[in-house]
C-alpha positions in Angstrom: 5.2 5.9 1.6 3.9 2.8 3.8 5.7 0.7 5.4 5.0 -3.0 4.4 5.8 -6.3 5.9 5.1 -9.7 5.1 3.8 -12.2 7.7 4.5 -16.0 6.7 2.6 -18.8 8.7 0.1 -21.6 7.8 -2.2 -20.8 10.8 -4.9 -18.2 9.9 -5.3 -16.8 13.5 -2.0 -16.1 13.6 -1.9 -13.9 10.9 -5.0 -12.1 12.0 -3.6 -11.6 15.4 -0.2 -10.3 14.2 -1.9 -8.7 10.6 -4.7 -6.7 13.1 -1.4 -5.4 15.3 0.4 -4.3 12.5 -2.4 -2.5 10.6 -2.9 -0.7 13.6 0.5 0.8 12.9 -0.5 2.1 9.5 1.3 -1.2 8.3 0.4 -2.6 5.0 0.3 -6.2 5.2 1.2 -8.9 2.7 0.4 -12.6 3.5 2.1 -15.6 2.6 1.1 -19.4 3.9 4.1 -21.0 2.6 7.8 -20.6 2.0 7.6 -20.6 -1.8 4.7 -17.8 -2.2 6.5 -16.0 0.6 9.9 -15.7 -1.7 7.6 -14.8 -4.4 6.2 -12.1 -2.7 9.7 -10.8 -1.9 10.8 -6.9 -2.8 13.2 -4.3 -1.5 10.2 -2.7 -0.4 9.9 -4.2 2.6 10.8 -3.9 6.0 10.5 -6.5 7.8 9.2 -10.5 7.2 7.7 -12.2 10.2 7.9 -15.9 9.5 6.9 -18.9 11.3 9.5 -22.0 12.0 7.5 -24.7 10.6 5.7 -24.0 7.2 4.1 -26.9 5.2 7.2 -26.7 2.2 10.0 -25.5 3.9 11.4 -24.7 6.8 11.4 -21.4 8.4 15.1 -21.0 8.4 15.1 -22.2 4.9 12.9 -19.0 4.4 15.5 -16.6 6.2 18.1 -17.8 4.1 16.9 -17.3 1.0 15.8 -13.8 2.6 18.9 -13.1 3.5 20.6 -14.2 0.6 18.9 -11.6 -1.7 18.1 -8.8 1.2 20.9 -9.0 3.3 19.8 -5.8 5.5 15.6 -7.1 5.3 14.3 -7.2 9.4 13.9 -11.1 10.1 11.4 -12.2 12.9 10.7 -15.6 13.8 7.3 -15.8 15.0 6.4 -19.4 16.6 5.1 -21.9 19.0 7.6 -24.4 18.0 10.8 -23.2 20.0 12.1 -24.0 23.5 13.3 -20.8 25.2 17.0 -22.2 24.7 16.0 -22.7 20.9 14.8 -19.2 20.9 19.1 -18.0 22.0 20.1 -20.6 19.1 17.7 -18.9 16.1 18.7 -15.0 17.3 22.8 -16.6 17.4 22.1 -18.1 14.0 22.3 -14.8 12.5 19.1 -16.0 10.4 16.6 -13.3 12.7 17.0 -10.5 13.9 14.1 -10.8 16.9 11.7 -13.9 18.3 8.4 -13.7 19.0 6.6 -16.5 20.7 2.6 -17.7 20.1 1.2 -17.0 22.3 1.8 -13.6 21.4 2.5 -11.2 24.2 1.6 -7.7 23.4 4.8 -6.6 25.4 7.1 -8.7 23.3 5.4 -7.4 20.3 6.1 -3.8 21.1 9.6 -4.6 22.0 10.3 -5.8 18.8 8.1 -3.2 16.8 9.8 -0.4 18.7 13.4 -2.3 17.9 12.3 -1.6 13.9 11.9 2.2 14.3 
């Protein structure tokens, strides 16, 4: 069976960049540009939900909640430009995500993480 994850951010190129990485994997790739149509895309199916801090409805974290709320075990990533690299200790100590990724994306840091899911 394929592996699916679902990347959540308003920004088109960033969900090429990160969908084109993935699929690379052998991924399958569900896309979601807000926090409501993410939650509705949500199944037990999944393995992991990269979502961006600042969405146009809801926050980010709001997002994780929720997540984490119905999928307690579901992989977590915040993937932003919108975090400070103290911020970026704070959303890992949250308990909210399990990993960070920073836009830019650096391929390194994307590996990391990916290799961190296997």
């Amino acid at each position: 069976m394929k592996v699916k994850m679902l990347i959540v951010d308003d920004d088109a190129k960033s969900i090429t960049l990160l969908e084109d990485l993935l699929r690379l994997r052998n991924i399958e790739v569900l896309k979601a540009s807000n926090g409501r149509d993410a939650l509705a895309l949500l199944t037990p199916e999944l393995k992991c939900c990269f979502i961006d801090i600042r969405l146009p409805d809801m926050s980010g974290s709001v997002v994780a909640r929720r997540i984490r709320e119905k999928y307690a075990a579901m992989c977590l990533v915040a993937y932003t430009a919108s975090v400070l690299s103290n911020e970026k200790d704070e959303l890992i100590r949250s308990n909210l995500f399990d990993a960070v990724l920073l836009k830019p994306l650096k391929l390194e840091e994307f590996e990391k993480v990916m290799t961190a899911l296997e």
